[in-house]
PQR file with spaces between the fields and no chain letter, atoms N, CA, C, O and H, PARSE charges and radii, in Angstrom:
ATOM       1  N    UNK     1      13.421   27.163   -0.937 -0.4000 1.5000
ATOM       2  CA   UNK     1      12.354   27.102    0.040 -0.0000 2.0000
ATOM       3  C    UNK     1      12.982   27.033    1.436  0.5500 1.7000
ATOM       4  O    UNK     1      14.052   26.432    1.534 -0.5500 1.4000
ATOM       5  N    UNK     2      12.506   27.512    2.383 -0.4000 1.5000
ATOM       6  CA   UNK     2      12.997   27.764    3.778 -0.0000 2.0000
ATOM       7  C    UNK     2      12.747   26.830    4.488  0.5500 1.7000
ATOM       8  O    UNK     2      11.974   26.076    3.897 -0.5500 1.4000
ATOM       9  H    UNK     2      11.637   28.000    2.303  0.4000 1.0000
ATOM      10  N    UNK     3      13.077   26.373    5.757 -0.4000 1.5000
ATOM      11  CA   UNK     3      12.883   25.347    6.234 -0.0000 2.0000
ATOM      12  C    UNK     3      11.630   25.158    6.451  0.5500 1.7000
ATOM      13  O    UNK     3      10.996   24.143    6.162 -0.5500 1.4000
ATOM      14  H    UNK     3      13.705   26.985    6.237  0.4000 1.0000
ATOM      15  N    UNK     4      11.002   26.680    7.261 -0.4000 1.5000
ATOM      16  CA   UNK     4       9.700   26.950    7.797 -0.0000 2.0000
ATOM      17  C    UNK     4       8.602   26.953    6.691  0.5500 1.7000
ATOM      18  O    UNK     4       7.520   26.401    6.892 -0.5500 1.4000
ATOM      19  H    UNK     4      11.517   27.504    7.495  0.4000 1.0000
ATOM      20  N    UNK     5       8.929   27.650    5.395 -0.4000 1.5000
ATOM      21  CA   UNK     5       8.207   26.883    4.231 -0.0000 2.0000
ATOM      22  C    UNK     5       7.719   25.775    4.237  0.5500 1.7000
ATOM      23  O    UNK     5       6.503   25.583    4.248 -0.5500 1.4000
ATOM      24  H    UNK     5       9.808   28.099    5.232  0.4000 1.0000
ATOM      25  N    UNK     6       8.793   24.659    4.229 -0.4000 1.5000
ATOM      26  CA   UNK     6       8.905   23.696    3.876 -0.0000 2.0000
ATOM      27  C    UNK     6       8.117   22.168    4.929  0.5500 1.7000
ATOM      28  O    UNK     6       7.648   21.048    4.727 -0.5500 1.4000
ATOM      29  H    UNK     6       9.781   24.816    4.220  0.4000 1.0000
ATOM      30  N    UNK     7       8.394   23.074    6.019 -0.4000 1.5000
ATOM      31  CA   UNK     7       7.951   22.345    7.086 -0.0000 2.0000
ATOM      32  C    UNK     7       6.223   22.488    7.183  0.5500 1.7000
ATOM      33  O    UNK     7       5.422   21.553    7.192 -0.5500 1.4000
ATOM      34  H    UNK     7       8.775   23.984    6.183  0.4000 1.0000
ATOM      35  N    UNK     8       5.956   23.788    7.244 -0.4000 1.5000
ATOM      36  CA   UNK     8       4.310   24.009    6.748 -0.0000 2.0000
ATOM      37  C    UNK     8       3.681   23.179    5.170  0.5500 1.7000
ATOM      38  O    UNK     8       2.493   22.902    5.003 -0.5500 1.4000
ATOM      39  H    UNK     8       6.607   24.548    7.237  0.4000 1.0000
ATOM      40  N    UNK     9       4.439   22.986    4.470 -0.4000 1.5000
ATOM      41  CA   UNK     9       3.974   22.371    3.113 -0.0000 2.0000
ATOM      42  C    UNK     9       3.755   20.983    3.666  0.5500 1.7000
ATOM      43  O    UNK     9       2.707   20.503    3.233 -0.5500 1.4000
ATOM      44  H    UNK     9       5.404   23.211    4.605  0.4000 1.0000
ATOM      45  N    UNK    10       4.573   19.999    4.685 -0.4000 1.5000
ATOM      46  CA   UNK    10       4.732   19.126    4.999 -0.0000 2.0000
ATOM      47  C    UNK    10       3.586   18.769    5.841  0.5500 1.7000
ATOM      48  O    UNK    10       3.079   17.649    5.776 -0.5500 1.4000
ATOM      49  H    UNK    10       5.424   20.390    5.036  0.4000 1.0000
ATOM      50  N    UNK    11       3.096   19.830    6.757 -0.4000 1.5000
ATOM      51  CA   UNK    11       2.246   19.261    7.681 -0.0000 2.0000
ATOM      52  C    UNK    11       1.202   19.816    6.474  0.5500 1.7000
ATOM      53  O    UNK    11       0.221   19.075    6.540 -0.5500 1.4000
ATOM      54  H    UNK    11       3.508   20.740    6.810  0.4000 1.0000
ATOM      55  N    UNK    12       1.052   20.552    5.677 -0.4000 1.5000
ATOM      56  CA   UNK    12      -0.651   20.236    5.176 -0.0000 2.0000
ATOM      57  C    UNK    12      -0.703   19.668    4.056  0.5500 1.7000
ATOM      58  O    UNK    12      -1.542   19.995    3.216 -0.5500 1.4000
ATOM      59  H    UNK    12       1.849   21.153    5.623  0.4000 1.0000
ATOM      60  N    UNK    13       0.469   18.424    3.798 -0.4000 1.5000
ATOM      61  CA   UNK    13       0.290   17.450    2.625 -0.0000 2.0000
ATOM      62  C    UNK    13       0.000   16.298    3.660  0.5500 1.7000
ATOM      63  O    UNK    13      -0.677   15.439    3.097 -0.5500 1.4000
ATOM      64  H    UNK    13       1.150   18.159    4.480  0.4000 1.0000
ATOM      65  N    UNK    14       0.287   15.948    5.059 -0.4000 1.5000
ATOM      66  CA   UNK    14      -0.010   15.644    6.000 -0.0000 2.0000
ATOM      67  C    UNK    14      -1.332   15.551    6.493  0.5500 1.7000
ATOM      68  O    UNK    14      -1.947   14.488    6.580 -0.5500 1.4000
ATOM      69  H    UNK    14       0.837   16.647    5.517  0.4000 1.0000
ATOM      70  N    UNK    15      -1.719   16.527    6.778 -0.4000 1.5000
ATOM      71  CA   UNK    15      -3.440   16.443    7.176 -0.0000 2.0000
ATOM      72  C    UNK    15      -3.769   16.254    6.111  0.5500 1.7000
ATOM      73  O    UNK    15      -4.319   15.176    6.336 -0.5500 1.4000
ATOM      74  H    UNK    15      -1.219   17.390    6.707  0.4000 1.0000
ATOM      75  N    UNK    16      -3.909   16.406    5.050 -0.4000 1.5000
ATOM      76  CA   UNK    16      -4.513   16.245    3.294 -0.0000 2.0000
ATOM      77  C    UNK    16      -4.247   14.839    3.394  0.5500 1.7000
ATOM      78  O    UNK    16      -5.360   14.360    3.181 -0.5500 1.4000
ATOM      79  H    UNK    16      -3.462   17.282    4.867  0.4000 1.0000
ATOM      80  N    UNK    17      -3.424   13.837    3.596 -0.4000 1.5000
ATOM      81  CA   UNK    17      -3.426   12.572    3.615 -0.0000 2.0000
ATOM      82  C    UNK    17      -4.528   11.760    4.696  0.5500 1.7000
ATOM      83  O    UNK    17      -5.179   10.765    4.376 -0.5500 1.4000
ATOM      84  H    UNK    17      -2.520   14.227    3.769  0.4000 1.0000
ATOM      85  N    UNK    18      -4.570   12.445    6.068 -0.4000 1.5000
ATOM      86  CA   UNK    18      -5.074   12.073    7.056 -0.0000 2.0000
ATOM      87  C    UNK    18      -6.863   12.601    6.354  0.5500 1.7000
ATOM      88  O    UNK    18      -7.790   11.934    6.814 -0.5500 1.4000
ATOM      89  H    UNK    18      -4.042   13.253    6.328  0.4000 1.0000
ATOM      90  N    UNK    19      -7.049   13.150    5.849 -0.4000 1.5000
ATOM      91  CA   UNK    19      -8.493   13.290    5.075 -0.0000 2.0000
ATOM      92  C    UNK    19      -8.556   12.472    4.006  0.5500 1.7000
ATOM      93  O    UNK    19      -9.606   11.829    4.015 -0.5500 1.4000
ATOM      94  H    UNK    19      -6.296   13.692    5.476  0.4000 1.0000
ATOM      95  N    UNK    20      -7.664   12.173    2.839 -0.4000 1.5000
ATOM      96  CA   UNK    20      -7.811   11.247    2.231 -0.0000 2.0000
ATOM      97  C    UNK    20      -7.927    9.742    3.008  0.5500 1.7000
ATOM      98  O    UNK    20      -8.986    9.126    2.888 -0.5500 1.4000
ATOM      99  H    UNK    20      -6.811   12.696    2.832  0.4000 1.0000
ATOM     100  N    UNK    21      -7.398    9.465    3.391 -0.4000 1.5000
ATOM     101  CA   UNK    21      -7.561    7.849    4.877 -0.0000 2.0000
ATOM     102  C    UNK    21      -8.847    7.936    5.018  0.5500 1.7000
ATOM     103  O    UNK    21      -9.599    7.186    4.396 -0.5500 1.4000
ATOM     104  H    UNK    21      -6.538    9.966    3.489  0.4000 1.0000
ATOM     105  N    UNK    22      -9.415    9.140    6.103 -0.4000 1.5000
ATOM     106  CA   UNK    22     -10.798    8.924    6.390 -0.0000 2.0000
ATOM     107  C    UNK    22     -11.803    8.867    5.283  0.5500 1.7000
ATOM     108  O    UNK    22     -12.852    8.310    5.607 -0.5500 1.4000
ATOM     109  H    UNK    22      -8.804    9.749    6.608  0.4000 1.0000
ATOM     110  N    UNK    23     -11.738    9.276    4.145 -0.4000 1.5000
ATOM     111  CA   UNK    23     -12.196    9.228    3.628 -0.0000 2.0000
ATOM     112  C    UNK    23     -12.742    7.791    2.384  0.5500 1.7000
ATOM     113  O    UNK    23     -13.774    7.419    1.826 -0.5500 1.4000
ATOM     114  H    UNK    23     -10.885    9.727    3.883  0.4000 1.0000
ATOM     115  N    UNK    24     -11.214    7.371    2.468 -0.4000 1.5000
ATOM     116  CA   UNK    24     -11.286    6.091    2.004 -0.0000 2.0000
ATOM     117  C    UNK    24     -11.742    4.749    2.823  0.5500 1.7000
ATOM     118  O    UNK    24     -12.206    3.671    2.455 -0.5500 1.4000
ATOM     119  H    UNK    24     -10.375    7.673    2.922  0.4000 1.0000
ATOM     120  N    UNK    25     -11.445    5.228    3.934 -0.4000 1.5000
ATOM     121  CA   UNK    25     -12.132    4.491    4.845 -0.0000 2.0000
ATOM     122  C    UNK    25     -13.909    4.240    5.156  0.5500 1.7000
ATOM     123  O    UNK    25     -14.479    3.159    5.308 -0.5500 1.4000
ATOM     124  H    UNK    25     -11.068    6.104    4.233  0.4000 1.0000
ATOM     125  N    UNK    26     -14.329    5.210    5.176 -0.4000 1.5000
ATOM     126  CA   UNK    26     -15.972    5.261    4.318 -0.0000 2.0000
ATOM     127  C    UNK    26     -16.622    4.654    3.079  0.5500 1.7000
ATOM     128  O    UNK    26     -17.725    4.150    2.869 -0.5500 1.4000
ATOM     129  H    UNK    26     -13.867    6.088    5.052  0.4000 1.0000
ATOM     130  N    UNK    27     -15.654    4.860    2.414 -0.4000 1.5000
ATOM     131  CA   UNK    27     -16.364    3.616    1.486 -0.0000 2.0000
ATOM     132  C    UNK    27     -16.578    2.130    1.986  0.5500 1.7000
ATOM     133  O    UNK    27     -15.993    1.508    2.872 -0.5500 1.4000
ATOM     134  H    UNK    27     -14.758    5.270    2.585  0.4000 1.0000
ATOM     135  N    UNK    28     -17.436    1.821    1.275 -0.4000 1.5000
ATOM     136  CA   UNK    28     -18.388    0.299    1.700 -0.0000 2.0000
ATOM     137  C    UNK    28     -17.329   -0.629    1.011  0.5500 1.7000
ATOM     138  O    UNK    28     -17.118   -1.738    1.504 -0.5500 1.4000
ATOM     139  H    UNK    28     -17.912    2.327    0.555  0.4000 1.0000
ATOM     140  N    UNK    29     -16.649   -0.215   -0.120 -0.4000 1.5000
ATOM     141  CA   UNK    29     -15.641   -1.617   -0.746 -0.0000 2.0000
ATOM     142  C    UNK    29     -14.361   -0.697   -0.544  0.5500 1.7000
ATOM     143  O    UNK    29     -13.700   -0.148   -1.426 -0.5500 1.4000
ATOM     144  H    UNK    29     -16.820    0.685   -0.520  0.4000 1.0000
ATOM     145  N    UNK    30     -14.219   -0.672    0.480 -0.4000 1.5000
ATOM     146  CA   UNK    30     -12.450   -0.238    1.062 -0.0000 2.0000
ATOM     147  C    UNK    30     -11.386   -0.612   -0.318  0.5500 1.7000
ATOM     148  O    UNK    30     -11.445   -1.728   -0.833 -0.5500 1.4000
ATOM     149  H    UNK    30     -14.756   -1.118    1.197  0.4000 1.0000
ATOM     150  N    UNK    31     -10.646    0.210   -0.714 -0.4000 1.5000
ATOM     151  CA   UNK    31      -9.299   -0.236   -1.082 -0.0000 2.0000
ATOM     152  C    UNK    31      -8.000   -0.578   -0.197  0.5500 1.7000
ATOM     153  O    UNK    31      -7.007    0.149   -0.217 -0.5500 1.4000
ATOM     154  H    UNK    31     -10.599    1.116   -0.296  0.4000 1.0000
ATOM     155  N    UNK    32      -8.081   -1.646    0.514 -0.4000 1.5000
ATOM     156  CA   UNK    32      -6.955   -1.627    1.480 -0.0000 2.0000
ATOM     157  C    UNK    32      -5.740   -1.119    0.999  0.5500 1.7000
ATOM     158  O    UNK    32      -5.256   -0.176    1.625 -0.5500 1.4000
ATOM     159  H    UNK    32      -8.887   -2.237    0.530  0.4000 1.0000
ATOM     160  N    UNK    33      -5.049   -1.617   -0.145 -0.4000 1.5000
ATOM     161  CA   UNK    33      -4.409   -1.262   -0.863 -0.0000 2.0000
ATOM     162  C    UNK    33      -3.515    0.199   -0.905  0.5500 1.7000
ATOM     163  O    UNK    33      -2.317    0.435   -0.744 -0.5500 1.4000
ATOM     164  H    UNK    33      -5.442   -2.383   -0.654  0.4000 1.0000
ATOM     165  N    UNK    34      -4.633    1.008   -1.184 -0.4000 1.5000
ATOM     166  CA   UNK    34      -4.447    2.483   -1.308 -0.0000 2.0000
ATOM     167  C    UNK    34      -4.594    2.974    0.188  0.5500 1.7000
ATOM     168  O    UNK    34      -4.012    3.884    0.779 -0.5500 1.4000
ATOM     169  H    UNK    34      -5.606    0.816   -1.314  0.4000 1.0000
ATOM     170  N    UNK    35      -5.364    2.258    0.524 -0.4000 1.5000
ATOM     171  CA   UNK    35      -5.948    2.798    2.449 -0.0000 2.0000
ATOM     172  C    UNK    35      -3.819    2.636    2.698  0.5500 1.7000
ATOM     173  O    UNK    35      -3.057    3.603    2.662 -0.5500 1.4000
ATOM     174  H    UNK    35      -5.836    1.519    0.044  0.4000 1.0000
ATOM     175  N    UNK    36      -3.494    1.512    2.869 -0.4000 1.5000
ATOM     176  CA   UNK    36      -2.166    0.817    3.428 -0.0000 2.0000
ATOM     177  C    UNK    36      -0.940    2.179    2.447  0.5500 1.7000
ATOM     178  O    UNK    36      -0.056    2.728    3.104 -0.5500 1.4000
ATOM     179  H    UNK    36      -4.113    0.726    2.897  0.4000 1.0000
ATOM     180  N    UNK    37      -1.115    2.513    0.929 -0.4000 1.5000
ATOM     181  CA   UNK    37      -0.249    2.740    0.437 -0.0000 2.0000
ATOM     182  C    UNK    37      -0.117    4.612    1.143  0.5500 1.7000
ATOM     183  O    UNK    37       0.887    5.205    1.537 -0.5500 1.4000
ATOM     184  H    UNK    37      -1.833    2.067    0.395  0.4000 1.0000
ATOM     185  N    UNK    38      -1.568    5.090    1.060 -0.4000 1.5000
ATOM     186  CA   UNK    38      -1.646    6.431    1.781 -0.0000 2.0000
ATOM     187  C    UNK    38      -0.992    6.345    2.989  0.5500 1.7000
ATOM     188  O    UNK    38      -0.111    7.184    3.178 -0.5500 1.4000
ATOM     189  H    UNK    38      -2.384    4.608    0.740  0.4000 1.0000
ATOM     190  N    UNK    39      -1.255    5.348    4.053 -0.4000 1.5000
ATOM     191  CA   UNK    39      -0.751    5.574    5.477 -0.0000 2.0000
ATOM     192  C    UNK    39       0.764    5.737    5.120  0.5500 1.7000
ATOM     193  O    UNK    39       1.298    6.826    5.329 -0.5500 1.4000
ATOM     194  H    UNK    39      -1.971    4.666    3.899  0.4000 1.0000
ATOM     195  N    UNK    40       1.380    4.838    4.662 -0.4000 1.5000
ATOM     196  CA   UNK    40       2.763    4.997    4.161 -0.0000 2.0000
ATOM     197  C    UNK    40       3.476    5.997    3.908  0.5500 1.7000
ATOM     198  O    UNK    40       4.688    6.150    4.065 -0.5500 1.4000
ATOM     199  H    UNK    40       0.946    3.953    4.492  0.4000 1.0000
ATOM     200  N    UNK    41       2.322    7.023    3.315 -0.4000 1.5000
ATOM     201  CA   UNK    41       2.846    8.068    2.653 -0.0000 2.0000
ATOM     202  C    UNK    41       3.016    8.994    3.926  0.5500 1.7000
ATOM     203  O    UNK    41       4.061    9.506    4.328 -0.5500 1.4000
ATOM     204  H    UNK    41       1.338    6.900    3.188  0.4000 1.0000
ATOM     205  N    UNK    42       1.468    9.110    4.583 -0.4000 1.5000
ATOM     206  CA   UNK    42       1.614    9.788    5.681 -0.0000 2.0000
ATOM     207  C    UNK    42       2.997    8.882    6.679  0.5500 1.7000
ATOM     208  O    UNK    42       3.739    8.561    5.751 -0.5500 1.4000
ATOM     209  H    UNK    42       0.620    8.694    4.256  0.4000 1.0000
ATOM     210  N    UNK    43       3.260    8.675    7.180 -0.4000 1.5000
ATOM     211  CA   UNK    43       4.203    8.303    7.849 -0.0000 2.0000
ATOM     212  C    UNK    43       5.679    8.927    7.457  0.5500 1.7000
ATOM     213  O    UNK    43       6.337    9.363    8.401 -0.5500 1.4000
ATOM     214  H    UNK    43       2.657    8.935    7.934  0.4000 1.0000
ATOM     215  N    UNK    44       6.176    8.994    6.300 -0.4000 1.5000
ATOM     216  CA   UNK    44       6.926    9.025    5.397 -0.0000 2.0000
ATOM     217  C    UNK    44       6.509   10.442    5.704  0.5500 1.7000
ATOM     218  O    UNK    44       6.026   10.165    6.802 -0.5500 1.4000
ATOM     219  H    UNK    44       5.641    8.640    5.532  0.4000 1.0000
ATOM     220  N    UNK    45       6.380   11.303    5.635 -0.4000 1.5000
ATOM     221  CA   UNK    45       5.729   12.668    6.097 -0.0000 2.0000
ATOM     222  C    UNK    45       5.923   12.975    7.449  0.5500 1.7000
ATOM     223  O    UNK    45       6.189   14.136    7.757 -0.5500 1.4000
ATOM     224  H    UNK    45       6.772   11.528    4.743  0.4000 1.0000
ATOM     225  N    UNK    46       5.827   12.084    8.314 -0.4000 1.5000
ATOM     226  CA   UNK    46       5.345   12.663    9.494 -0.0000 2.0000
ATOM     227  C    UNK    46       6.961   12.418    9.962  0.5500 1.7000
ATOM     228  O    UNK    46       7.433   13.424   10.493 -0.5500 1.4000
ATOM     229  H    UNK    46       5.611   11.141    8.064  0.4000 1.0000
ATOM     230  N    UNK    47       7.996   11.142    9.852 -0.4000 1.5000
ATOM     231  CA   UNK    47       9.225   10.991    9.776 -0.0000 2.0000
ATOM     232  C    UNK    47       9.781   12.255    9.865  0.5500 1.7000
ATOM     233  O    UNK    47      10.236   12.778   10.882 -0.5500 1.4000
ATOM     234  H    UNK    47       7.613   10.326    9.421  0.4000 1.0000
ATOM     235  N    UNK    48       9.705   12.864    8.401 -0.4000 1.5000
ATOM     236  CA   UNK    48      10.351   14.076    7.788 -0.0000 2.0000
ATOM     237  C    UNK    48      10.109   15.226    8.535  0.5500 1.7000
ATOM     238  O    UNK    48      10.867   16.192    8.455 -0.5500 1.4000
ATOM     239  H    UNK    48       9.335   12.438    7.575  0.4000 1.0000
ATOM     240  N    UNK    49       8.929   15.215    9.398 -0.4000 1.5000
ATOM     241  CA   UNK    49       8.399   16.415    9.561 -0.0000 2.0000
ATOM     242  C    UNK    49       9.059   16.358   11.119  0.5500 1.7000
ATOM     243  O    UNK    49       9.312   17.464   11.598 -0.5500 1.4000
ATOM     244  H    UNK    49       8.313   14.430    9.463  0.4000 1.0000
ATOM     245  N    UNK    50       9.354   15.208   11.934 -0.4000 1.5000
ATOM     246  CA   UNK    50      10.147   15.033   13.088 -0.0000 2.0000
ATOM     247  C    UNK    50      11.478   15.390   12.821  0.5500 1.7000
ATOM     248  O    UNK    50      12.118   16.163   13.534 -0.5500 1.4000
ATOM     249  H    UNK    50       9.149   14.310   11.545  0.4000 1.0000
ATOM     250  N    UNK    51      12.038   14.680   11.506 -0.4000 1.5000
ATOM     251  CA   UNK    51      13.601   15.164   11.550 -0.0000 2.0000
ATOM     252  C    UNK    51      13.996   16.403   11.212  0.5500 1.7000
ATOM     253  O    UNK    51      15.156   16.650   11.541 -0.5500 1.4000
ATOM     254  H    UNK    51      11.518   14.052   10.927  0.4000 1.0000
ATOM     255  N    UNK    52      13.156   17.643   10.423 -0.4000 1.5000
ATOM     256  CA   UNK    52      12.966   18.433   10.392 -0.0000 2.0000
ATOM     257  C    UNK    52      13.163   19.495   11.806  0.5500 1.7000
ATOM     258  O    UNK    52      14.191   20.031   12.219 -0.5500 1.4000
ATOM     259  H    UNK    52      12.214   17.443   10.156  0.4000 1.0000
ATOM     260  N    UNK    53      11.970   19.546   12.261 -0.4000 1.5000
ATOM     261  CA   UNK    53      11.808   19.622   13.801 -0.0000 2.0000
ATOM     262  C    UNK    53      13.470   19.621   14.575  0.5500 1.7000
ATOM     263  O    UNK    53      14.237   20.507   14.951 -0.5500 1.4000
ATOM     264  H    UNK    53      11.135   19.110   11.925  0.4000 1.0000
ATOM     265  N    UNK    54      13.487   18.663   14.564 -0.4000 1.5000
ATOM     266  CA   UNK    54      14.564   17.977   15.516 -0.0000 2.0000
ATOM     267  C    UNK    54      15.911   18.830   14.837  0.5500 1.7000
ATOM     268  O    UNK    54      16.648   19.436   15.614 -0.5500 1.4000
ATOM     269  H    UNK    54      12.863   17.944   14.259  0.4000 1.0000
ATOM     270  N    UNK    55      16.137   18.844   13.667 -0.4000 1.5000
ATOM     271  CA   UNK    55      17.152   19.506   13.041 -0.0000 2.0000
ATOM     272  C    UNK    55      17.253   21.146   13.448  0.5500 1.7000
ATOM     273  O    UNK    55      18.340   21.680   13.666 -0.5500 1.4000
ATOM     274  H    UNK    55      15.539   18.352   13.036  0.4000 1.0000
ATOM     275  N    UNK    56      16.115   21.783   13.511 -0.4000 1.5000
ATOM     276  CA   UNK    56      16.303   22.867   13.572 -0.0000 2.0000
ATOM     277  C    UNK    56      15.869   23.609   14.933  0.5500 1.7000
ATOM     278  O    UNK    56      15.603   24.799   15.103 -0.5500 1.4000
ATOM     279  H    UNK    56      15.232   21.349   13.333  0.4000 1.0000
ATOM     280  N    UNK    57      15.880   22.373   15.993 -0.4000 1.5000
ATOM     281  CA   UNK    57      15.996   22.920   16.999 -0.0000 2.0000
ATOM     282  C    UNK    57      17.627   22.752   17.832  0.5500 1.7000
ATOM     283  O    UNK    57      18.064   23.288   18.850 -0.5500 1.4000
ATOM     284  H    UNK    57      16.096   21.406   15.854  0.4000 1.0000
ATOM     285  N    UNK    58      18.286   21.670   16.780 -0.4000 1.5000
ATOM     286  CA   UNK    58      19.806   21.499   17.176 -0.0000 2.0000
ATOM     287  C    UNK    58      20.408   22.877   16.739  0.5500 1.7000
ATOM     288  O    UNK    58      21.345   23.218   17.461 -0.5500 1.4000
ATOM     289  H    UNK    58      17.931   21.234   15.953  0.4000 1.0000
ATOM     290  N    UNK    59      20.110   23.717   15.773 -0.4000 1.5000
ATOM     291  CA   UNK    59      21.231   24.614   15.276 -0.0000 2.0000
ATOM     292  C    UNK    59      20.790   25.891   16.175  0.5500 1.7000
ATOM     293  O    UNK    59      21.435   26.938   16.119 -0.5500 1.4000
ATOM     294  H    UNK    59      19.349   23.440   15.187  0.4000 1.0000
């Protein structure tokens, strides 16, 4: 997989997280839990998707 692949897979497992959040967030009995474990994920994503970035504007 190419970087640019890879980097597009990243940002729309990314927004797909940022819709899952809002979405969990709408419910009336919140799972903080999963609300807290998703953000994580997104973050963990968004990290990758900076060092990414950042990598392939050094070469």
């Amino acid at each position: 997989m190419s970087a640019v692949t890879h980097l597009a897979a990243l940002e729309r497992r990314h927004e797909t997280l940022e819709h899952q959040i809002d979405r969990e967030m709408q419910h009336a009995s919140r799972d903080v839990l999963k609300i807290n474990s998703l953000k994580r994920k997104k973050l963990e994503i968004k990290d990758e998707i900076a060092r990414l970035q950042r990598d392939n504007t050094q070469h």
